[in-house]
One Martini backbone bead per residue (centre of mass of N, CA, C, O) as a GRO file, in nm:
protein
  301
    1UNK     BB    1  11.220  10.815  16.537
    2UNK     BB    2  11.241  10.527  16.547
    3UNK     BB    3  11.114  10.282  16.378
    4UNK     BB    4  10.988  10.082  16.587
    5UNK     BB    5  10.791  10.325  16.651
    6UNK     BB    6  10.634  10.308  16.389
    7UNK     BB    7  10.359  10.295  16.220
    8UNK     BB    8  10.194  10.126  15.990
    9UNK     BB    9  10.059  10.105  15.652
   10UNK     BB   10   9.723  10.082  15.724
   11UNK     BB   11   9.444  10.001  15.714
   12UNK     BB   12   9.216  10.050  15.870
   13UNK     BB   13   9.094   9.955  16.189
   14UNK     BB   14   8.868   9.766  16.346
   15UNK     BB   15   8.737   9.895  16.696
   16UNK     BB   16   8.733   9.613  16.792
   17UNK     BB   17   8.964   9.516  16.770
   18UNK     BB   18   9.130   9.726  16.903
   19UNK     BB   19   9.012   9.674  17.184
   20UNK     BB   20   9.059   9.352  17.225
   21UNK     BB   21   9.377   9.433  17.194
   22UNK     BB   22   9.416   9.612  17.412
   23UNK     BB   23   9.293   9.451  17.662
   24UNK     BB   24   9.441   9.217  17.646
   25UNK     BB   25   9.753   9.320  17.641
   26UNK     BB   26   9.686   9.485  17.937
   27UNK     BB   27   9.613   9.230  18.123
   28UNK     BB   28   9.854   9.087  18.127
   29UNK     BB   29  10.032   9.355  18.201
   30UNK     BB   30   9.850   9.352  18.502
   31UNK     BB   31   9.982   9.033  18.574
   32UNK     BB   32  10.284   9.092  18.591
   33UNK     BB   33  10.283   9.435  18.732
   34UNK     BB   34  10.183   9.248  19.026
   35UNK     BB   35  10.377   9.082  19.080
   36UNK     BB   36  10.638   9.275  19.062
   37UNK     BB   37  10.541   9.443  19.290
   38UNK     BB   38  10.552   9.258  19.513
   39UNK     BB   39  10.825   9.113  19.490
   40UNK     BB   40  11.014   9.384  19.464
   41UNK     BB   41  10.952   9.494  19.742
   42UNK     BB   42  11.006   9.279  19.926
   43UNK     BB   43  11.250   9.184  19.878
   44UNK     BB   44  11.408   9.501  19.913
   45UNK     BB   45  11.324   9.492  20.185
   46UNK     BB   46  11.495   9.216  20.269
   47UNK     BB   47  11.743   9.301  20.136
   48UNK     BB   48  11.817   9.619  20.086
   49UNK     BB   49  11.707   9.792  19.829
   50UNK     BB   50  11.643  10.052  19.659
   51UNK     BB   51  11.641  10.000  19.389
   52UNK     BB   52  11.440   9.739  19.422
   53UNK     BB   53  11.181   9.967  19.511
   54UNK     BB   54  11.185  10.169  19.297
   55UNK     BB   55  11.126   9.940  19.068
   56UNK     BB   56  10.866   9.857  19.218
   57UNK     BB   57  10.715  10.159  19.187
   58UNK     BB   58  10.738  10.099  18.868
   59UNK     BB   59  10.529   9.867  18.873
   60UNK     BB   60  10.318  10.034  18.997
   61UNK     BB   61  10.249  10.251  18.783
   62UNK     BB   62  10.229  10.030  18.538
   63UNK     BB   63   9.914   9.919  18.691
   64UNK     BB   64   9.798  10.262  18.677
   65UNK     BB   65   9.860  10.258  18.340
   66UNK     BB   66   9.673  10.012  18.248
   67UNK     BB   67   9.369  10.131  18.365
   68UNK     BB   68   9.400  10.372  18.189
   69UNK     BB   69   9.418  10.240  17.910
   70UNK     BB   70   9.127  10.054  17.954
   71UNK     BB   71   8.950  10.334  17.985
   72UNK     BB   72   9.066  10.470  17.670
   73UNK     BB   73   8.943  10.204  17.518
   74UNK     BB   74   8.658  10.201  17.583
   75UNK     BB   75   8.586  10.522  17.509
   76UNK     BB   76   8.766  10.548  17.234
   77UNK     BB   77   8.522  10.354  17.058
   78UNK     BB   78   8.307  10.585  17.051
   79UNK     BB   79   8.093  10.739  16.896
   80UNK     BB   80   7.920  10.980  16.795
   81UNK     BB   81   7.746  11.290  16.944
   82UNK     BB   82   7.600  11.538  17.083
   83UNK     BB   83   7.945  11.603  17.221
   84UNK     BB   84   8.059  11.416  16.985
   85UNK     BB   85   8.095  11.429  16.654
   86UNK     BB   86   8.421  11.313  16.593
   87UNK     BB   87   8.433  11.114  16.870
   88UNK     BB   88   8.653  10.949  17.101
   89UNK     BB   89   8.946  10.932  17.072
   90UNK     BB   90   9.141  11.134  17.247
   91UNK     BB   91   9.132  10.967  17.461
   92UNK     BB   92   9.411  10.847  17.426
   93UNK     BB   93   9.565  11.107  17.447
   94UNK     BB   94   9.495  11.133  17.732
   95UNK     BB   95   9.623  10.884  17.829
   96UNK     BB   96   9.868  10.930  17.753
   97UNK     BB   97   9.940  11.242  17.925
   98UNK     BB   98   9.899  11.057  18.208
   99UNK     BB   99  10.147  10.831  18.152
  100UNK     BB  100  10.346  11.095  18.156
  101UNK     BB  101  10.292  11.220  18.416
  102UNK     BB  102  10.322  10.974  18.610
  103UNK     BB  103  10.618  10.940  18.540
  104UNK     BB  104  10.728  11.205  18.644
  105UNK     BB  105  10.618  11.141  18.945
  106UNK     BB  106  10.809  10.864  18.970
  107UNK     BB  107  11.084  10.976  18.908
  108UNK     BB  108  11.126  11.245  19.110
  109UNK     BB  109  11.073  11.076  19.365
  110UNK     BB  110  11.319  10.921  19.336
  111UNK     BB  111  11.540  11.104  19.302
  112UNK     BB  112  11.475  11.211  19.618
  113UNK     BB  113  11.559  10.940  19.742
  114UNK     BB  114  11.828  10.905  19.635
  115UNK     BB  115  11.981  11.138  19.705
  116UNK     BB  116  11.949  11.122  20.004
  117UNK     BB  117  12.166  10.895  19.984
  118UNK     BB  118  12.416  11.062  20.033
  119UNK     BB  119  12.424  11.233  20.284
  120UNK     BB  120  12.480  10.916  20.397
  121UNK     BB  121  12.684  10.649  20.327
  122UNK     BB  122  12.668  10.491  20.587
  123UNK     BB  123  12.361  10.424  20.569
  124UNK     BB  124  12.449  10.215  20.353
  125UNK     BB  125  12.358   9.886  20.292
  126UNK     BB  126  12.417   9.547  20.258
  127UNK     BB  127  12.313   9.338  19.977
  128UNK     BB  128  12.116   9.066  19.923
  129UNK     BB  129  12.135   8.894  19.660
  130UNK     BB  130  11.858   8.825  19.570
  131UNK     BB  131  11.788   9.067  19.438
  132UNK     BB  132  11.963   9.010  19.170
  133UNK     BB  133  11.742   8.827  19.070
  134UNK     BB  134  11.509   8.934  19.055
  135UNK     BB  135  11.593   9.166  18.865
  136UNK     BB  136  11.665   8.956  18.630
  137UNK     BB  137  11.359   8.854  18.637
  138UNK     BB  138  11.249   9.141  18.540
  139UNK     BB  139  11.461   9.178  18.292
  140UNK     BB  140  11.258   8.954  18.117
  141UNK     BB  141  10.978   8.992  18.139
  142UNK     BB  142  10.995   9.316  18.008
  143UNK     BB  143  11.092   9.255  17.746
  144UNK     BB  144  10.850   9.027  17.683
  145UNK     BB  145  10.622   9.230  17.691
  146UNK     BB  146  10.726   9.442  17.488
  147UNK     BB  147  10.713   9.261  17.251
  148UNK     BB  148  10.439   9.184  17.281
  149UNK     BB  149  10.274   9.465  17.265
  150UNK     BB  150  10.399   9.571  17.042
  151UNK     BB  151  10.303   9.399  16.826
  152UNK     BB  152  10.004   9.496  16.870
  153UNK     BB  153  10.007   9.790  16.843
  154UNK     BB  154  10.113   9.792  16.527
  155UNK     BB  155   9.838   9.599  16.431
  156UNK     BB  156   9.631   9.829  16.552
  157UNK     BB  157   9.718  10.118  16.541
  158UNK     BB  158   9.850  10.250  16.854
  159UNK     BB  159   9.955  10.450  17.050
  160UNK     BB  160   9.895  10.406  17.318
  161UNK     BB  161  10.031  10.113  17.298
  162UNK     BB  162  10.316  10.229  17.241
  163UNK     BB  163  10.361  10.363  17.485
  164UNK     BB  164  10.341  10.101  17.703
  165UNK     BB  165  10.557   9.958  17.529
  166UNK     BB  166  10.802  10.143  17.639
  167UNK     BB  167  10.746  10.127  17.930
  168UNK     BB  168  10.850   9.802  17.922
  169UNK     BB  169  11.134   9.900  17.839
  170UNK     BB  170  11.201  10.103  18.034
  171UNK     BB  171  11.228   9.910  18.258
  172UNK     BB  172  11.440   9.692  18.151
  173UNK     BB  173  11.661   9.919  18.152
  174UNK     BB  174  11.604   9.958  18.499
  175UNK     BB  175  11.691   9.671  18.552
  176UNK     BB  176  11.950   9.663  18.456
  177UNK     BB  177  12.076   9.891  18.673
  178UNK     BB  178  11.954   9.742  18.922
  179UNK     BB  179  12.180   9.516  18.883
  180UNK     BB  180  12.432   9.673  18.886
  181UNK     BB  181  12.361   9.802  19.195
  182UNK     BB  182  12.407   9.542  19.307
  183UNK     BB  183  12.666   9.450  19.264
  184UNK     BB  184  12.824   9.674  19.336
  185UNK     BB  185  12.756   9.628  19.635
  186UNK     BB  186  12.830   9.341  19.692
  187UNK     BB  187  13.140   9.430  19.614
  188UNK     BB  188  13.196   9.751  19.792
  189UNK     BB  189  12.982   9.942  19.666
  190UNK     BB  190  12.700  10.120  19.806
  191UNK     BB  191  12.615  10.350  19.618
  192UNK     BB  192  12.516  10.203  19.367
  193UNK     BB  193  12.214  10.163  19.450
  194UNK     BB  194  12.156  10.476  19.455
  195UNK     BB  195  12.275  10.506  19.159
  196UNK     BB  196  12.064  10.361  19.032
  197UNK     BB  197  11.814  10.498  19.139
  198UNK     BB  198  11.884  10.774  18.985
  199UNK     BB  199  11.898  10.662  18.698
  200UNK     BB  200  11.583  10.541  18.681
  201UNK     BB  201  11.432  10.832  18.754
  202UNK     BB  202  11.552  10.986  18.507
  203UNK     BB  203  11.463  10.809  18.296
  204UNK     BB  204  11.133  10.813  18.348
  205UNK     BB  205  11.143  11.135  18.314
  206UNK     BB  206  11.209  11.134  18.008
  207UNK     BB  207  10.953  10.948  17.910
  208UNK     BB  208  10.732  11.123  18.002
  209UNK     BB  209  10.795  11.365  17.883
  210UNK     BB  210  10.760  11.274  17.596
  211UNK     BB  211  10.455  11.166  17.634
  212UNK     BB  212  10.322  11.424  17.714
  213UNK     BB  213  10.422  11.617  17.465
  214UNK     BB  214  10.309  11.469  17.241
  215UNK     BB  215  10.029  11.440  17.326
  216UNK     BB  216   9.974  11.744  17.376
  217UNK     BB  217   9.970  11.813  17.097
  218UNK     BB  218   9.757  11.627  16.982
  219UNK     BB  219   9.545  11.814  17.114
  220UNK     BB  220   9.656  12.115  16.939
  221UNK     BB  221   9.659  12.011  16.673
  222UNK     BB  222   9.851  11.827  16.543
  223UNK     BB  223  10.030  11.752  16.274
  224UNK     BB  224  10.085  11.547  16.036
  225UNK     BB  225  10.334  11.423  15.919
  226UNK     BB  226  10.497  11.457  15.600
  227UNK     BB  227  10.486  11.174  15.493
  228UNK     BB  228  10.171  11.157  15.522
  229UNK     BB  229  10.092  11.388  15.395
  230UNK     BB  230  10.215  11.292  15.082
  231UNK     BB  231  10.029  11.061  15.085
  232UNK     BB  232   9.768  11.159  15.058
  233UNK     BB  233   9.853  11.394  14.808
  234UNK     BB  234   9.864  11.155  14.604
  235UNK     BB  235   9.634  11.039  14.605
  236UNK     BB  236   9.422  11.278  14.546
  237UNK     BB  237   9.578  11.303  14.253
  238UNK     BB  238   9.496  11.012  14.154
  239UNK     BB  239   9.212  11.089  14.126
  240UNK     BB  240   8.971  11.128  13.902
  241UNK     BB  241   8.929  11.503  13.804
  242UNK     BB  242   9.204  11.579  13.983
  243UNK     BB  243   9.420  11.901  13.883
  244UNK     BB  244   9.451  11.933  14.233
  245UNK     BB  245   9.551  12.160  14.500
  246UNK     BB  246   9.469  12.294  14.848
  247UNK     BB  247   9.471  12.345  15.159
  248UNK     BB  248   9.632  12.106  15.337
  249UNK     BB  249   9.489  12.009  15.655
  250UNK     BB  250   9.572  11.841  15.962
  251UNK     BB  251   9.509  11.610  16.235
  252UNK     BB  252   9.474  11.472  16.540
  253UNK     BB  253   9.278  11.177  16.643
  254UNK     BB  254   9.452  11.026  16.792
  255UNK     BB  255   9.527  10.787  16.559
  256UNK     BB  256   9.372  10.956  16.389
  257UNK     BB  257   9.311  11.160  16.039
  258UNK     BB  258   9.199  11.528  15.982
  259UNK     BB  259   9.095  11.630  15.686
  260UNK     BB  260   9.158  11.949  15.453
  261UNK     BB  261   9.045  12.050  15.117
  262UNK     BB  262   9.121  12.186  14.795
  263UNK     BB  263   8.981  12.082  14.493
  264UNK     BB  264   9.021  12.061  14.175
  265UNK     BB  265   8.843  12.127  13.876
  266UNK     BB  266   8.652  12.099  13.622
  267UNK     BB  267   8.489  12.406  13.489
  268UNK     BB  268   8.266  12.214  13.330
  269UNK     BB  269   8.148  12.070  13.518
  270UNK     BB  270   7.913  11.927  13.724
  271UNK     BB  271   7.841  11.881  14.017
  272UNK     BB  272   7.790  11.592  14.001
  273UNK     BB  273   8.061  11.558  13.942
  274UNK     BB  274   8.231  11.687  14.110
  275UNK     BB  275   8.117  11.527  14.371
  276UNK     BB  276   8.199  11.230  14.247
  277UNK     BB  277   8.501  11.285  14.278
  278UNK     BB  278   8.508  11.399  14.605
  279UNK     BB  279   8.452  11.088  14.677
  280UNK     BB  280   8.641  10.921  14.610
  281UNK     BB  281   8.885  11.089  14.754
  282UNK     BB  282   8.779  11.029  15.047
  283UNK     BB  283   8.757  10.712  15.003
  284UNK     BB  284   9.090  10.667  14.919
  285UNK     BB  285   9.223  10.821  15.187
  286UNK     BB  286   9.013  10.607  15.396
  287UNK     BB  287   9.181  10.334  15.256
  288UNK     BB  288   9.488  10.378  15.287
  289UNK     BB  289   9.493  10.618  15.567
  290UNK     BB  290   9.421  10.680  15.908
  291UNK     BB  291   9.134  10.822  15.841
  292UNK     BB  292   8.845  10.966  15.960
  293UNK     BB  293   8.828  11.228  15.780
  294UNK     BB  294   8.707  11.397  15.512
  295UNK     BB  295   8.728  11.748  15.354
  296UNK     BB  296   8.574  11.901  15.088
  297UNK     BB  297   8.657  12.135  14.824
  298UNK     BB  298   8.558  12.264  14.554
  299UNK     BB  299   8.741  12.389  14.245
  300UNK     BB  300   8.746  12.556  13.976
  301UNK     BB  301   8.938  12.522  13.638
   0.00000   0.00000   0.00000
């Protein structure tokens, strides 16, 4: 995964404050995403650009993935209940999850609607100038919300709105291909055009497929990074009174990491003592580390 996609090393952030830039940063992005979702449907239809229809119903998926995000930020910081004990976290995951597979249904449909126009090449209409201004403002546009959206995204820890940064990223880059693709047709190559949209439905398939997949990973409990992992397991060590550990094992709720251990301890202590050491590394390890909770086992040596 690129460097920039990374979440950053910092303690948690307090759920108010996630949740208040998750909405803000949001709302942005779905005014943004009504607006060009008018501008390039009407102008692709008055201009005849399929490329530029194509991309204005990615514009509309993406106002439709923004819903989703609102829905699973209000709903994913709600605490602990009789029905969810370890808090409802995964709310992100399943949104994100919602987000690639929409993604895959809108690359799909895009590849079937463009494939149909090579089977008659006569019938690709020549496209009014206008589309390529537009292209060229949407693909101005969505660089500037993924640029916005991530920096949010990275200071609040949330993948899921690192997923939502990426698509208005991948919009970018589909906009870029869509400006191209009425060039080549203004110049007398009218191919160009569905030749865009079927490029830009193939990106859509790949970042869908890739965000519903590992969102699925993290629904069936895949374990923390190895890096991250590394990183708890020096806290533990650090921690005083702790001369080891074993069975360290993470999982994934939303954003958050769920840990559990068997800490080693000196087996002359008494229990309060013991218990008051793993008290400390438990402190330690979810005020250094994205941890929801860790779970710790003492074993004397």
């Amino acid at each position: 995964m690129p460097l920039e996609k990374r979440l950053p090393d910092h303690n948690q952030v307090d759920e108010l404050a996630r949740y208040a830039a998750a909405k803000k940063s949001t709302l942005v992005s779905v005014v943004i995403n009504l607006i060009l979702t008018i501008l390039q449907v009407t102008v692709g239809i008055f201009a005849r650009s399929q490329a530029l229809v194509a991309d204005g119903i990615h514009s509309l998926s993406d106002l439709l993935a923004d819903f989703v995000v609102l829905f699973a930020s209000h709903h994913g910081r709600k605490g602990p209940d009789d029905d969810h004990h370890y808090g409802h976290q995964r709310y992100e995951n399943a949104a994100s999850l919602v987000l690639g597979l929409l993604l895959l249904v809108v690359g799909i449909g895009m590849l079937i609607s463009a494939a149909s126009k090579f089977n008659d090449p006569a019938s690709i209409p020549q496209v009014h100038a206008i589309a390529l201004w537009v292209a060229v403002f949407t693909l101005f546009c969505k660089e500037g919300l993924f640029r916005y959206m991530l920096n949010i995204a990275k200071r609040v820890r949330s993948t899921m709105l690192v997923a939502n940064a990426w698509h208005a990223r991948s919009d970018a880059a589909s906009s870029l291909v869509v400006a191209l693709g009425i060039v080549g047709n203004l110049m007398g190559y009218p191919l160009l055009d569905p030749a865009a949209a079927l490029i830009v439905g193939l990106m859509i398939c790949k970042t869908g497929g890739q965000f519903a997949w590992e969102a699925l990973s993290d629904l069936m409990d895949k374990a923390a990074d190895e890096e991250e992992v590394e990183k708890i397991r020096a806290t533990l060590l650090a921690t005083p009174g702790i001369t080891g550990l074993h069975d360290l094992r993470t999982r994934k709720m939303g954003d958050m990491i769920m840990v559990d251990v068997h800490l080693e301890v000196d087996g002359q202590l008494n229990v309060r003592e013991g218990h008051n050491i793993a008290l400390q590394a438990r402190a330690s390890v979810m005020a250094e580390h994205p941890v929801l909770n860790v779970m710790t086992h003492v074993d004397p040596v």
